[in-house]
DRENPA-3360 file (N, C-alpha, C; in nm, 2 decimals, always signed):
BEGIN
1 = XXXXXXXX = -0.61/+3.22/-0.31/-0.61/+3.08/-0.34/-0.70/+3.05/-0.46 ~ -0.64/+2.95/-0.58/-0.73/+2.97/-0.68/-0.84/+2.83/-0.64 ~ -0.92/+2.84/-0.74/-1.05/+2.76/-0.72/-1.05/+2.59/-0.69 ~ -0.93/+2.56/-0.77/-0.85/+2.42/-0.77/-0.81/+2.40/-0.64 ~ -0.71/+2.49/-0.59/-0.69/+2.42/-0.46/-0.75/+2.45/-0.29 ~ -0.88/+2.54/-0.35/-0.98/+2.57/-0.28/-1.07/+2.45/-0.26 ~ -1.10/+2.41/-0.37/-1.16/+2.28/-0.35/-1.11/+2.14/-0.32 ~ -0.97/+2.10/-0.32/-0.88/+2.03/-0.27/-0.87/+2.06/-0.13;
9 = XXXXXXXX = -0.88/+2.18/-0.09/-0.86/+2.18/+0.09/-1.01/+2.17/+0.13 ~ -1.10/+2.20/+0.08/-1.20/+2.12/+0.10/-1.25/+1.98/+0.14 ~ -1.15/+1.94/+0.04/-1.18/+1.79/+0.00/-1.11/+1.69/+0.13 ~ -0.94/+1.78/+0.19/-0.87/+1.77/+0.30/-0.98/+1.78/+0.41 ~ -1.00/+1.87/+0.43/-1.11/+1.91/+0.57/-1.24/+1.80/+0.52 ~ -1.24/+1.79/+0.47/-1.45/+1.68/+0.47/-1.45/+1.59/+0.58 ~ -1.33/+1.56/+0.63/-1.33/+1.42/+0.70/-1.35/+1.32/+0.62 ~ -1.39/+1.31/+0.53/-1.46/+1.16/+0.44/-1.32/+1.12/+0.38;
17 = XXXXXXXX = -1.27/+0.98/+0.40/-1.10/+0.95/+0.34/-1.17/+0.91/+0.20 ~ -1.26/+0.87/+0.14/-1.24/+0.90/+0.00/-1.25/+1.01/-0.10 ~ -1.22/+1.10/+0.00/-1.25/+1.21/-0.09/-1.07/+1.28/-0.03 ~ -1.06/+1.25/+0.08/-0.92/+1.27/+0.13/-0.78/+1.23/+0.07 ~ -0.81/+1.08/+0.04/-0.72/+1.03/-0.05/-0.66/+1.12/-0.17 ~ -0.72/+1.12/-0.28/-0.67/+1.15/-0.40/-0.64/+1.31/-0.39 ~ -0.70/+1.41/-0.25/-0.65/+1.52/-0.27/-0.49/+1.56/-0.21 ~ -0.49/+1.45/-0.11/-0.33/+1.43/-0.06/-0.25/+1.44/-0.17;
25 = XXXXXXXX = -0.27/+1.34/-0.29/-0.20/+1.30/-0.39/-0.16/+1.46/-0.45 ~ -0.28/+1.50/-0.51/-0.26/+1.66/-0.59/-0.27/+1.77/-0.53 ~ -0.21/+1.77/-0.36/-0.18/+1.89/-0.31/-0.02/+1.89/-0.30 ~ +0.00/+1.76/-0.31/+0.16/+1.73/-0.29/+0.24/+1.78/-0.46 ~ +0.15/+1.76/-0.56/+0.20/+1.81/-0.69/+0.13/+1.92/-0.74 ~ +0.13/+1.99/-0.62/+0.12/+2.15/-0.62/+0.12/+2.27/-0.60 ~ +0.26/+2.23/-0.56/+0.36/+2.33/-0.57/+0.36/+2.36/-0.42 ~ +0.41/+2.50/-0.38/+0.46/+2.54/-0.24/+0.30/+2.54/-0.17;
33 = XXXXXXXX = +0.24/+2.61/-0.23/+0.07/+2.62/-0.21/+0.02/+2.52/-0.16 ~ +0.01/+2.41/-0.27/-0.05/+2.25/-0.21/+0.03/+2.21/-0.08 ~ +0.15/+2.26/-0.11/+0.21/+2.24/+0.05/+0.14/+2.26/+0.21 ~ +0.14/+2.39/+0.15/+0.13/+2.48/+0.32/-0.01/+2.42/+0.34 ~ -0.12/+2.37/+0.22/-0.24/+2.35/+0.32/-0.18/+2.21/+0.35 ~ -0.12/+2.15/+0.31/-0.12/+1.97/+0.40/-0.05/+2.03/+0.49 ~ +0.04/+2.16/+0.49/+0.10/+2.18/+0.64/-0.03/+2.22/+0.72 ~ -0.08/+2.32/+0.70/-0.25/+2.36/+0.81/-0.28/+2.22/+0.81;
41 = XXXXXXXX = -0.32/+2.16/+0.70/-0.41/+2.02/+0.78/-0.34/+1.93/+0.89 ~ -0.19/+1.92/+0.89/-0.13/+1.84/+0.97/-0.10/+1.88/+1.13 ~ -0.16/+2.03/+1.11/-0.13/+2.14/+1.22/-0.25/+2.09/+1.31 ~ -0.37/+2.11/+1.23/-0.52/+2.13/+1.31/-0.52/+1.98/+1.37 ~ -0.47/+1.86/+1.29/-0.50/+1.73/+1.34/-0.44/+1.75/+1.50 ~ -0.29/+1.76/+1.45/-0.20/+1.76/+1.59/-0.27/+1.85/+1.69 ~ -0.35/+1.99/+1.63/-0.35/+2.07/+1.78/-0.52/+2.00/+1.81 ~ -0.55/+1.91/+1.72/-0.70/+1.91/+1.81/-0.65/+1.73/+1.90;
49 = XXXXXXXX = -0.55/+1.70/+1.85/-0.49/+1.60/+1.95/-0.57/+1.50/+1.85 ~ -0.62/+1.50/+1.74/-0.67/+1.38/+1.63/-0.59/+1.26/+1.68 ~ -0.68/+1.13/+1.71/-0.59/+1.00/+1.69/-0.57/+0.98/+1.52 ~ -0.41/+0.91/+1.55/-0.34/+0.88/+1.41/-0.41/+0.78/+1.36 ~ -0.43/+0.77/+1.18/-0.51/+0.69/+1.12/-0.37/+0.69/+0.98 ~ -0.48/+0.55/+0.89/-0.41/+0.61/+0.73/-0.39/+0.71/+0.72 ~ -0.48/+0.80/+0.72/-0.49/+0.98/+0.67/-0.31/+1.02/+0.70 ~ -0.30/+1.03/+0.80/-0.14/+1.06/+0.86/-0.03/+1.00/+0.77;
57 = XXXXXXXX = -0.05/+0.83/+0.80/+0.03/+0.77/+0.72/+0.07/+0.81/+0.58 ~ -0.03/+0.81/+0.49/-0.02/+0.88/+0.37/+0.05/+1.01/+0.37 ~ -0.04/+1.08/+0.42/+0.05/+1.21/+0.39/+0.23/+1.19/+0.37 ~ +0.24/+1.11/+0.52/+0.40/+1.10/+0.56/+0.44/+1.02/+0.42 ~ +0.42/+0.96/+0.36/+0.42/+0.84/+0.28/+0.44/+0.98/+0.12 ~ +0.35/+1.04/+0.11/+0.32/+1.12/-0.02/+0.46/+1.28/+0.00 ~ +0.47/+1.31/+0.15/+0.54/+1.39/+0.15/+0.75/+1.33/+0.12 ~ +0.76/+1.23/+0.16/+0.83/+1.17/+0.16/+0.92/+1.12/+0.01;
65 = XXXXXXXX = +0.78/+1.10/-0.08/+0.79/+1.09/-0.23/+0.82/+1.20/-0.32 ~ +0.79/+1.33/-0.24/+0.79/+1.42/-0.32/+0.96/+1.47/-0.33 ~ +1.00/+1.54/-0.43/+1.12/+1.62/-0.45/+1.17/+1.75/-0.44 ~ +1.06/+1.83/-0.39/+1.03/+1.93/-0.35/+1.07/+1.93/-0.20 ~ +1.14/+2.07/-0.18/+1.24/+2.10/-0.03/+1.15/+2.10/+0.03 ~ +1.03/+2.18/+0.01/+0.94/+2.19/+0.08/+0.84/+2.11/+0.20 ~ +0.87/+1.99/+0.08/+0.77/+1.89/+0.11/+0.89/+1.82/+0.21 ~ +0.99/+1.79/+0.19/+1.12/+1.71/+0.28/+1.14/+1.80/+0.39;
73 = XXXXXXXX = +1.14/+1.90/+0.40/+1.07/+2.00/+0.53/+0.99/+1.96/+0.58 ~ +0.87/+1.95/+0.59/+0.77/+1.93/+0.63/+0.73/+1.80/+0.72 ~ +0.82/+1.73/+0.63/+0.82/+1.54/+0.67/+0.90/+1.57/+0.77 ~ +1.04/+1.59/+0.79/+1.15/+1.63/+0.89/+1.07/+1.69/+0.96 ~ +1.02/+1.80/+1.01/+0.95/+1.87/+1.10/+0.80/+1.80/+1.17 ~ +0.73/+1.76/+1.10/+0.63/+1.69/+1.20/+0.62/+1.52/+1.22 ~ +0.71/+1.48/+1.14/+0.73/+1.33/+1.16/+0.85/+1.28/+1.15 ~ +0.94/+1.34/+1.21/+1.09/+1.32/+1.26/+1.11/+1.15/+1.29;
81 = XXXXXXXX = +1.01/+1.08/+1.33/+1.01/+0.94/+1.35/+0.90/+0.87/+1.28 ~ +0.83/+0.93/+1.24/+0.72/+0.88/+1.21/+0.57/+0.94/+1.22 ~ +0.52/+0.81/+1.19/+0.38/+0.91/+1.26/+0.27/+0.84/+1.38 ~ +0.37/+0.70/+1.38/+0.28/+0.63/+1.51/+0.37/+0.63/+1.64 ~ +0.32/+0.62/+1.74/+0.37/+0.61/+1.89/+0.40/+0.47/+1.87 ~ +0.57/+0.43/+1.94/+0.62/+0.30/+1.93/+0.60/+0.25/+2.06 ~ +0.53/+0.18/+2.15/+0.50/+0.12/+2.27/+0.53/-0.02/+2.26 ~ +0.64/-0.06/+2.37/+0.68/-0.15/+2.38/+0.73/-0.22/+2.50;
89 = XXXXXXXX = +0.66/-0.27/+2.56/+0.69/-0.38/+2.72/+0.81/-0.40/+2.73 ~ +0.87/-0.42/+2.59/+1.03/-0.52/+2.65/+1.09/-0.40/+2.58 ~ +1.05/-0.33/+2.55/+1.16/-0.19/+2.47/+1.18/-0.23/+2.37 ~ +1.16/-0.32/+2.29/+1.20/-0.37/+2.15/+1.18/-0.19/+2.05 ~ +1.28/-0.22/+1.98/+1.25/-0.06/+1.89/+1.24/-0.11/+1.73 ~ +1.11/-0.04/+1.74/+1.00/-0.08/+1.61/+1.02/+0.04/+1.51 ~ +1.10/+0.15/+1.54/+1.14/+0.23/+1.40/+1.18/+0.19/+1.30 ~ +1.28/+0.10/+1.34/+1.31/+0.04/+1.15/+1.20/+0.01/+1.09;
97 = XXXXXXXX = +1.08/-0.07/+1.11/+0.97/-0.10/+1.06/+0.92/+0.02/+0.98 ~ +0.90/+0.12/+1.09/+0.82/+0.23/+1.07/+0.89/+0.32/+0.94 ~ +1.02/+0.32/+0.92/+1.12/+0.38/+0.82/+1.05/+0.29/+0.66 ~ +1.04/+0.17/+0.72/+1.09/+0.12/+0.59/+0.91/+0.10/+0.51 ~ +0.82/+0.11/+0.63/+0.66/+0.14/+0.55/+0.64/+0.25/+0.52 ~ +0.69/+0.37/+0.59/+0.70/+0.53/+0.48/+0.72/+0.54/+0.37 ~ +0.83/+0.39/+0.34/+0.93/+0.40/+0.21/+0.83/+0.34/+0.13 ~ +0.70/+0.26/+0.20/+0.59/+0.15/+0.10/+0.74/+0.03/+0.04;
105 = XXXXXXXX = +0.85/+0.00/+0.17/+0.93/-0.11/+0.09/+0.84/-0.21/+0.20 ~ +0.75/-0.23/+0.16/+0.64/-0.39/+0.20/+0.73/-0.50/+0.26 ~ +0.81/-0.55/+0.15/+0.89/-0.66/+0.15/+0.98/-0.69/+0.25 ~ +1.04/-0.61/+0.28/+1.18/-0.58/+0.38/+1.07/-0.56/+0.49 ~ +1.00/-0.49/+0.50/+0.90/-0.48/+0.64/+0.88/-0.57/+0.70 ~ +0.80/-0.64/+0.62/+0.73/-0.81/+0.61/+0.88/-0.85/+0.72 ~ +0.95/-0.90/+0.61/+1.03/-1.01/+0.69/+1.09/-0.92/+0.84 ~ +1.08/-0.79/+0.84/+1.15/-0.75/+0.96/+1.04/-0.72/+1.10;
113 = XXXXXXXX = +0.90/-0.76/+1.05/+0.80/-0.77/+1.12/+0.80/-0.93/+1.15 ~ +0.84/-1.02/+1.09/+0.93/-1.17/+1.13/+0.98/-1.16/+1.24 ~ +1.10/-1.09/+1.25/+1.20/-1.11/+1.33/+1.16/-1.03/+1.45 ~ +1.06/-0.89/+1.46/+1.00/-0.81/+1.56/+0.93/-0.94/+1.65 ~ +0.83/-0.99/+1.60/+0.74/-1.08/+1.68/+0.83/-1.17/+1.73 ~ +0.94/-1.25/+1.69/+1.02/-1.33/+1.77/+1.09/-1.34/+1.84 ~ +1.12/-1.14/+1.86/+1.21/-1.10/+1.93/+1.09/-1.04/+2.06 ~ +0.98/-1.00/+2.03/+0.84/-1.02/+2.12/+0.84/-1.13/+2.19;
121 = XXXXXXXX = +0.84/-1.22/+2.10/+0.78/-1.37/+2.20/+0.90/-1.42/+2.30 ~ +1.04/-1.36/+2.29/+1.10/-1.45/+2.36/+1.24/-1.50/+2.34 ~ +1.31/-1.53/+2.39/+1.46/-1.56/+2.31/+1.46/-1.68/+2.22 ~ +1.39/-1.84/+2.28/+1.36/-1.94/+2.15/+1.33/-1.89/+2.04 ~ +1.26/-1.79/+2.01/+1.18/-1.80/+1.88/+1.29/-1.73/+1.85 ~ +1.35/-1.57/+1.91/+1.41/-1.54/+1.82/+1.53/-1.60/+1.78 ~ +1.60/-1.70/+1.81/+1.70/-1.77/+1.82/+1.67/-1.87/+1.71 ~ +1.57/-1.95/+1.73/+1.49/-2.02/+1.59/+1.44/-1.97/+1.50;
129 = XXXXXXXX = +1.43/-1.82/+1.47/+1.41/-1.74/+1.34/+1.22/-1.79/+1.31 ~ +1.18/-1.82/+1.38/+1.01/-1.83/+1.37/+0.96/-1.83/+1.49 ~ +0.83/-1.81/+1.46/+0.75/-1.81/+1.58/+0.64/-1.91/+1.63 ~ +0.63/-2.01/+1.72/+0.57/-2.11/+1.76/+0.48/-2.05/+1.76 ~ +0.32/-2.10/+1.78/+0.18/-2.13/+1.76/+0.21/-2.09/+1.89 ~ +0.22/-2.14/+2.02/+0.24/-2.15/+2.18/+0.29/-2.01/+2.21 ~ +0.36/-1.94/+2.10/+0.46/-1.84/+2.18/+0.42/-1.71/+2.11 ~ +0.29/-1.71/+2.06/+0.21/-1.59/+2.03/+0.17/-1.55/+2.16;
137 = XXXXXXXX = +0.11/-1.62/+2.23/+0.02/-1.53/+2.34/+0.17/-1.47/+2.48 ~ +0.26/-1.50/+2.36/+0.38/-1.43/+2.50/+0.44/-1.30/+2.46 ~ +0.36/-1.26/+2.36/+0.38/-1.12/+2.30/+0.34/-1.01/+2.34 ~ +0.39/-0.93/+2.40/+0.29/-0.81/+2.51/+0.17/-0.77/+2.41 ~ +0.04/-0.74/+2.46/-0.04/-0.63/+2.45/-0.01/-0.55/+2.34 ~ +0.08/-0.47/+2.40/+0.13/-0.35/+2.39/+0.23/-0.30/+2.24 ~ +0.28/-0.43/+2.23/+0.40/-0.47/+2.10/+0.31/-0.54/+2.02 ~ +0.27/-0.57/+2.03/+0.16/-0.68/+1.89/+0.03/-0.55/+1.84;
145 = XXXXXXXX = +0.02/-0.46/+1.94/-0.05/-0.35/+1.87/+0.00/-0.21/+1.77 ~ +0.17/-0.21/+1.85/+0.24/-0.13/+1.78/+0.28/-0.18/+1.62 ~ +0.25/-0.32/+1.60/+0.31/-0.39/+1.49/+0.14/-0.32/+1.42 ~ +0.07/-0.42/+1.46/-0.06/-0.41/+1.39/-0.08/-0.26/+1.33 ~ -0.04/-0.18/+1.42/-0.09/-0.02/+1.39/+0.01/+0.04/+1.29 ~ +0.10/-0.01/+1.29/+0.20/+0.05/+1.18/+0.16/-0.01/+1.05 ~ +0.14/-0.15/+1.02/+0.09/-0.16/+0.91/-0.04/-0.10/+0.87 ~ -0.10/-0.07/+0.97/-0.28/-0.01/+0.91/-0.24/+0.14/+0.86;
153 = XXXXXXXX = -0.17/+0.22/+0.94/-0.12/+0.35/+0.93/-0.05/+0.35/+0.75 ~ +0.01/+0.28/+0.73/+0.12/+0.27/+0.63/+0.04/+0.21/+0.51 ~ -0.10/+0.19/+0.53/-0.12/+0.05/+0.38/-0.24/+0.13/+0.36 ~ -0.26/+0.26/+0.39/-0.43/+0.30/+0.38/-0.51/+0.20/+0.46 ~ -0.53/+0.14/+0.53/-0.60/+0.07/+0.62/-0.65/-0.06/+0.54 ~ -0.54/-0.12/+0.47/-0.53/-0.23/+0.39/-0.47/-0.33/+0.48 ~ -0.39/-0.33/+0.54/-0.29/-0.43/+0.56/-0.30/-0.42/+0.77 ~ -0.22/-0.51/+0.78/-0.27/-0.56/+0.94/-0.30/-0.67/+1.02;
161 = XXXXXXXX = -0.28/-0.71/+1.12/-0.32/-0.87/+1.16/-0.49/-0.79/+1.20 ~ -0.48/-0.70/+1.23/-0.63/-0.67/+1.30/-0.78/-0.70/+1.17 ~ -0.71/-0.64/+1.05/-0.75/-0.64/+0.88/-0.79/-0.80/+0.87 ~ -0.70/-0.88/+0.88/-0.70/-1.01/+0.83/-0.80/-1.12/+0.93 ~ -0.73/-1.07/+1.05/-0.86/-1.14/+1.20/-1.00/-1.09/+1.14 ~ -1.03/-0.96/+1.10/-1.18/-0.89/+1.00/-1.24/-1.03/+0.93 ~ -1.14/-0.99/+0.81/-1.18/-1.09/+0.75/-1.20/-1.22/+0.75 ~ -1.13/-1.31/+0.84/-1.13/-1.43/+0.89/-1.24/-1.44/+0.99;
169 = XXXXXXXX = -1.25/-1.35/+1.05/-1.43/-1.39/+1.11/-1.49/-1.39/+1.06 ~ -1.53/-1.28/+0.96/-1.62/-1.24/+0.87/-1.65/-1.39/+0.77 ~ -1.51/-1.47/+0.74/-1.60/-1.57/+0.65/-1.60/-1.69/+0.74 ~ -1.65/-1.72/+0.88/-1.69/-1.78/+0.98/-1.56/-1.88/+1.01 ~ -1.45/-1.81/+0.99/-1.33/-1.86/+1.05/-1.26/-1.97/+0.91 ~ -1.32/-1.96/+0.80/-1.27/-2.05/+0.76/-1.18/-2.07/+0.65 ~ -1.07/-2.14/+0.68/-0.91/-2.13/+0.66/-0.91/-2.09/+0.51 ~ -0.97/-2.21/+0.40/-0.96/-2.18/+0.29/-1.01/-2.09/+0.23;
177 = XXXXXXXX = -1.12/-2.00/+0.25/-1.24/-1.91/+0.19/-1.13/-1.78/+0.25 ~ -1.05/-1.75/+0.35/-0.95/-1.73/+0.40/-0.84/-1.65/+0.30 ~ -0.81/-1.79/+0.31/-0.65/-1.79/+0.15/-0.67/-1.70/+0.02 ~ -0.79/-1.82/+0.01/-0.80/-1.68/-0.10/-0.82/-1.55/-0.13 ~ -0.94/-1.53/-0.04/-0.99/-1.41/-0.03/-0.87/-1.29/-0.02 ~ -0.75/-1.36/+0.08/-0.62/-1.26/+0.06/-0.54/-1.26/+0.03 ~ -0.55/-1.36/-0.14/-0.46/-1.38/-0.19/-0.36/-1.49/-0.13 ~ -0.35/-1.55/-0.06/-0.22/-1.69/-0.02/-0.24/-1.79/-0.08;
185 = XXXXXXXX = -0.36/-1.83/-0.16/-0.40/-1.96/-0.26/-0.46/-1.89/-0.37 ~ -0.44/-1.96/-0.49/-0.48/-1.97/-0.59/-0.45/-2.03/-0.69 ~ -0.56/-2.09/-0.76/-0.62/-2.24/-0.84/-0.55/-2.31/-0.76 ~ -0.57/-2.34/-0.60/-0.55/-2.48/-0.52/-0.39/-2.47/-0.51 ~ -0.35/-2.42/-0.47/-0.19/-2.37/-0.46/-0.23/-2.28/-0.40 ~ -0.10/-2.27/-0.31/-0.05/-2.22/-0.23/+0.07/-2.03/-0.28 ~ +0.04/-1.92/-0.27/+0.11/-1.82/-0.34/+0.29/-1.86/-0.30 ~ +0.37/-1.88/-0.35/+0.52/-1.92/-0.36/+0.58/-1.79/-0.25;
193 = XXXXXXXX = +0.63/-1.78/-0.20/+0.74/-1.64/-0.09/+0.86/-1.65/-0.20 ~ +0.93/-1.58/-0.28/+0.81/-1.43/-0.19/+0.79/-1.40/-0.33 ~ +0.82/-1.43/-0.47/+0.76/-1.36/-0.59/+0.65/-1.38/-0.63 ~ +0.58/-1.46/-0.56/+0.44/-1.45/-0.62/+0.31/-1.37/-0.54 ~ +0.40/-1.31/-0.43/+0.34/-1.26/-0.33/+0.33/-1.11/-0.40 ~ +0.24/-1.00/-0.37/+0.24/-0.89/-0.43/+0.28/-0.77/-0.30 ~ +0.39/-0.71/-0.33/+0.42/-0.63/-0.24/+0.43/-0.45/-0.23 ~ +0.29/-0.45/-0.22/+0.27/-0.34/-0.28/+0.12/-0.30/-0.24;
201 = XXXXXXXX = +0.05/-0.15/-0.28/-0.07/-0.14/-0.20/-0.18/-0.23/-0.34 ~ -0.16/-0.29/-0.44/-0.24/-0.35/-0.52/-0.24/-0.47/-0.50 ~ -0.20/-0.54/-0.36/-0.23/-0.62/-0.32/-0.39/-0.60/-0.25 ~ -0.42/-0.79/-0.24/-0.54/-0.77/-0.20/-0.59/-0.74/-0.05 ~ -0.69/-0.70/-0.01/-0.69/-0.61/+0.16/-0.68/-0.76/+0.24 ~ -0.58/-0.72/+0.32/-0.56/-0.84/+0.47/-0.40/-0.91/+0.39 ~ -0.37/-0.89/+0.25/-0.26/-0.96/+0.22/-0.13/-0.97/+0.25 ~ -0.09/-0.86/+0.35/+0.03/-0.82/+0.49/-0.03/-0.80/+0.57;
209 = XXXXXXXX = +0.11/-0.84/+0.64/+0.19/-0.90/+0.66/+0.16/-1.07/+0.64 ~ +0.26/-1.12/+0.65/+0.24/-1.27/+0.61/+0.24/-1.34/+0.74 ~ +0.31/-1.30/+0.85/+0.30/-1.38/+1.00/+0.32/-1.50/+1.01 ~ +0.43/-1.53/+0.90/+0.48/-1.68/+0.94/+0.41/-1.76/+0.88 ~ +0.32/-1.74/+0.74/+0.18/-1.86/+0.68/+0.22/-1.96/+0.61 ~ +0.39/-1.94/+0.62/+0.43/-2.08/+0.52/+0.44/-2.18/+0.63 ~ +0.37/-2.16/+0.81/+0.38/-2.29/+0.92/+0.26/-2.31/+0.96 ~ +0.15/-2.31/+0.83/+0.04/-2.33/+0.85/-0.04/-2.23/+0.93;
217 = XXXXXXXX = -0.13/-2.27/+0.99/-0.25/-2.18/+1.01/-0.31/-2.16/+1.21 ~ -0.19/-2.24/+1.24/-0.15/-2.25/+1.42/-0.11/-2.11/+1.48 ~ -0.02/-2.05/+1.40/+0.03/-1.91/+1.41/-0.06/-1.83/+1.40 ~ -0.14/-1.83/+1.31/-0.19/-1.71/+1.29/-0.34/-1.72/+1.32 ~ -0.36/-1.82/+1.37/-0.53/-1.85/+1.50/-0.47/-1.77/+1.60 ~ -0.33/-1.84/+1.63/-0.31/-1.78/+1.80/-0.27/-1.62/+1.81 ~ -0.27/-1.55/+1.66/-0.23/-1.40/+1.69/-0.39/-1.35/+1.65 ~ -0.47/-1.42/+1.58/-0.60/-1.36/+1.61/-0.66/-1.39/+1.73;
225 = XXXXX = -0.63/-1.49/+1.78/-0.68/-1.51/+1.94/-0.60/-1.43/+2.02 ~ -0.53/-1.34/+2.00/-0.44/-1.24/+2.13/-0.50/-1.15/+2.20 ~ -0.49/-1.15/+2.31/-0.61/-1.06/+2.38/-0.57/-0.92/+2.32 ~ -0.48/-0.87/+2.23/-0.50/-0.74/+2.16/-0.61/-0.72/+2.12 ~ -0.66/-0.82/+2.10/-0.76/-0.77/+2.00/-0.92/-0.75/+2.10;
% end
């Protein structure tokens, strides 16, 4: 193994995700070699039973992008579905979600993480295509965590209701300091749905999912008030 990708599987093994990041990127454009070690690292995670993080996500995310057989091997073989466990009280099936954040298509996610939670809360909401303020806390446990965890897994640990509840405590709950901070306002406006929204990881952290914020700020107290959290 030459000296380059000796110190890239290094950089894989450190545990430290900033140093983890950028070597996912240039093990994937390198060749069969850079391969097989993201195959060892995906091995050791699975056999030491590692809980799933970004780290996972990416990969699946980087392997997925690549054009290399190798790499579409790889993805097929250790993440045939994905890379998060879908747990769900009412059986709702959250793989489309999980397909389309591998793909980093944000946008289509977003609105189909709309229609997951309403089909969560209940037949009104999903029949009304939104979700009542009231009809957050009728969302299992269990399904409001599988949502949350797919976007953390899929965004580098950018995106998330759990991300956004962070920072909404963090600036002592308060709505406008809020908006901006994640991008939904600016200069005193309101960000437009959906082009002015940025759908993409250069969005700012907590800025997905959107959870319904064009019905005000009722919805999204009562999903940070969810006993998920």
């Amino acid at each position: 193994m030459d000296t380059t990708l000796t110190t890239l599987r290094d950089k894989l093994f450190s545990g430290k995700e900033s140093s983890q990041l950028p070597a996912i990127a240039e093990l994937a454009n390198s060749g069969e070699d850079g391969l097989l070690i993201l195959d060892e690292f995906i091995q050791s995670r699975k056999a030491a039973n590692t809980e799933v993080t970004w780290i996972d996500g990416k990969i699946h995310q980087t392997l997925l992008k690549s054009d290399l057989p190798k790499a579409i091997e790889l993805a097929q073989t250790h993440y045939p579905q994905g890379v998060v466990a879908l747990h769900s009280e009412k059986g709702i099936d959250y793989q489309p979600i999980q397909n389309l954040l591998a793909q980093q298509d944000f946008e289509e996610a977003d609105r189909l993480t709309s229609k997951k939670l309403c089909e969560a809360a209940g037949e009104a909401a999903l029949e009304r295509g939104w979700l009542y303020f009231t009809e957050a806390q009728l969302i299992p446990i269990s399904d409001l965590r599988t949502i949350n965890q797919l976007w953390l897994v899929y965004s580098e640990g950018k995106f998330g209701f759990s991300v956004q509840r962070k920072i909404w405590l963090g600036l002592g709950k308060g709505w406008e300091k809020f908006w901006l901070k994640i991008g939904w306002k600016k200069d005193g406006s309101f960000t437009r749905y959906p082009n002015e929204f940025i759908w993409s990881l250069d969005a700012p952290r907590g800025h997905l999912p959107l959870s319904n914020q064009l019905r005000g700020n009722k919805t999204m107290q009562a999903i940070f008030s969810h006993p998920a959290w």
